[in-house]
C-alpha positions as CSV (number, residue, x, y, z in Angstrom):
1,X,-6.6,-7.1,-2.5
2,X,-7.6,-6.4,1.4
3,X,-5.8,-4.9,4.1
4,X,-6.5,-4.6,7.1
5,X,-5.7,-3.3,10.9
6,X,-6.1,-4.5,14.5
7,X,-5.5,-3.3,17.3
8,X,-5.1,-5.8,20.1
9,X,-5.7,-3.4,23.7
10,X,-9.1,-2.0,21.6
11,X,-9.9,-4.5,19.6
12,X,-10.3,-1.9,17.0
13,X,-10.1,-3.3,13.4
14,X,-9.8,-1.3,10.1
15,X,-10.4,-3.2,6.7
16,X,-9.7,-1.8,3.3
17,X,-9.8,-2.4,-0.6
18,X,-6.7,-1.6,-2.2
19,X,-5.9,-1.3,-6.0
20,X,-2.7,-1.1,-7.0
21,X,-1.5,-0.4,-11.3
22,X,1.3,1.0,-12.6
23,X,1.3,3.9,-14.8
24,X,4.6,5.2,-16.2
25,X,6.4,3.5,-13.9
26,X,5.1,4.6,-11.1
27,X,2.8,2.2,-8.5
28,X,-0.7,4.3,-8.3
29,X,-2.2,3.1,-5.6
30,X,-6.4,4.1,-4.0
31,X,-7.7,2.9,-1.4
32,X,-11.3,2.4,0.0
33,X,-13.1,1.0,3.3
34,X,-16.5,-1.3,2.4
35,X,-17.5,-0.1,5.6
36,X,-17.1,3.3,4.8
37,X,-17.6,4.8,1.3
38,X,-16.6,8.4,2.8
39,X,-12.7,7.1,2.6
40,X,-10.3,7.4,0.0
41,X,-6.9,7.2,-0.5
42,X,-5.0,8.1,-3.6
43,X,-1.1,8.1,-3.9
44,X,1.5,7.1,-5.5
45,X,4.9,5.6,-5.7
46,X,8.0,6.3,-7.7
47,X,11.0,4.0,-8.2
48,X,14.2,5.9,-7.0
49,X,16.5,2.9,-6.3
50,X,17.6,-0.4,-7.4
51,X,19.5,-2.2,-4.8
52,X,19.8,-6.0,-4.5
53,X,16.5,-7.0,-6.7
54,X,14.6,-4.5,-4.6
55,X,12.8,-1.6,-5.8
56,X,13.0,1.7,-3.5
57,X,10.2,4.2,-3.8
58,X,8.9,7.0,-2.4
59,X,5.2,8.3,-1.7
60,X,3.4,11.3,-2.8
61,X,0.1,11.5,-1.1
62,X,-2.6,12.3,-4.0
63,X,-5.9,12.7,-1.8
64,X,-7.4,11.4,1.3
65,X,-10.7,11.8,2.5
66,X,-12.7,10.6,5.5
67,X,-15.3,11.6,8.2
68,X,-13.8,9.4,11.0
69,X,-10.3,10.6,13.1
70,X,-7.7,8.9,14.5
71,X,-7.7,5.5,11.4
72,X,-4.6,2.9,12.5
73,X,-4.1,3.9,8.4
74,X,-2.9,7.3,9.2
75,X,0.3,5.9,10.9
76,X,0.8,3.4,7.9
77,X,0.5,7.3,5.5
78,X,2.9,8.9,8.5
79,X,5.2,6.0,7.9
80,X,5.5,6.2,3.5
81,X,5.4,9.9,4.4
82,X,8.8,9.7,6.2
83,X,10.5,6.9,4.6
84,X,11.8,5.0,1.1
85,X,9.9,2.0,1.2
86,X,11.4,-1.4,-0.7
87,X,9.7,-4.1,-3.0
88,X,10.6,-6.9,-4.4
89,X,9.8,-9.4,-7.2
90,X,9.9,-13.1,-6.9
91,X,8.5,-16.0,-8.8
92,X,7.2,-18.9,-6.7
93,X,6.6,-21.6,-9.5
94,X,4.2,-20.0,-12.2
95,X,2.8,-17.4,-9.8
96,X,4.7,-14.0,-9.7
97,X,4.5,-12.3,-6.2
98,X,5.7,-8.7,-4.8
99,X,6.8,-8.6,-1.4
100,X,7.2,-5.7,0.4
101,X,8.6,-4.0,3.4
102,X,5.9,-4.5,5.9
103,X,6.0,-8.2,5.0
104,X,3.0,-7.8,2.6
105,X,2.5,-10.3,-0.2
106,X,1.1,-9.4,-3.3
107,X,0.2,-12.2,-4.9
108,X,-0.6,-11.3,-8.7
109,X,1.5,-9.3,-11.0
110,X,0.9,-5.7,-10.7
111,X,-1.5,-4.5,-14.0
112,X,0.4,-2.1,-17.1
């Protein structure tokens, strides 16, 4: 799956590969730029909360590394740094989704 960041006044953008599996119940996320094979980001999340069919977690950074300063990512790492963040599973038809907080859509079952 991609992600990806603009900024509007700059017309900076930041594109990234993410890879998401869960191990032991935990979300292990890394992420990596394709225009930048410096950047890496490993962490994970951990269920703390069931609430309303959606899954609380927190963030545990595991490593980050890059040569550039200043990413938009940073304040998306700030942000899981700081907060519980929520997920949920739906079914739309045949095709099982994840939605999350930031409005993301995931849109294949995360991998055991």
């Amino acid at each position: 799956m991609q992600l990806g960041f603009y900024d509007l006044m700059s017309k900076r953008k930041e594109i990234y590969d993410s890879h998401m599996q869960t191990v032991n119940g935990s979300i292990m996320t890394t992420i990596t730029s394709p225009n930048d094979n410096r950047f890496v980001l490993k962490g994970k999340f951990t269920a703390i909360n069931k609430q309303n069919s959606r899954l609380f977690f927190s963030y545990t950074p595991i490593y980050y590394s890059t040569a550039q300063k200043g990413l938009m990512i940073d304040g998306l790492v700030d942000m899981l740094l700081h907060i519980d963040v929520w997920m949920q599973p739906l079914n739309v038809g045949n095709q099982q989704l994840v939605v999350g907080q930031s409005g993301a859509i995931f849109l294949y079952p995360l991998k055991k």
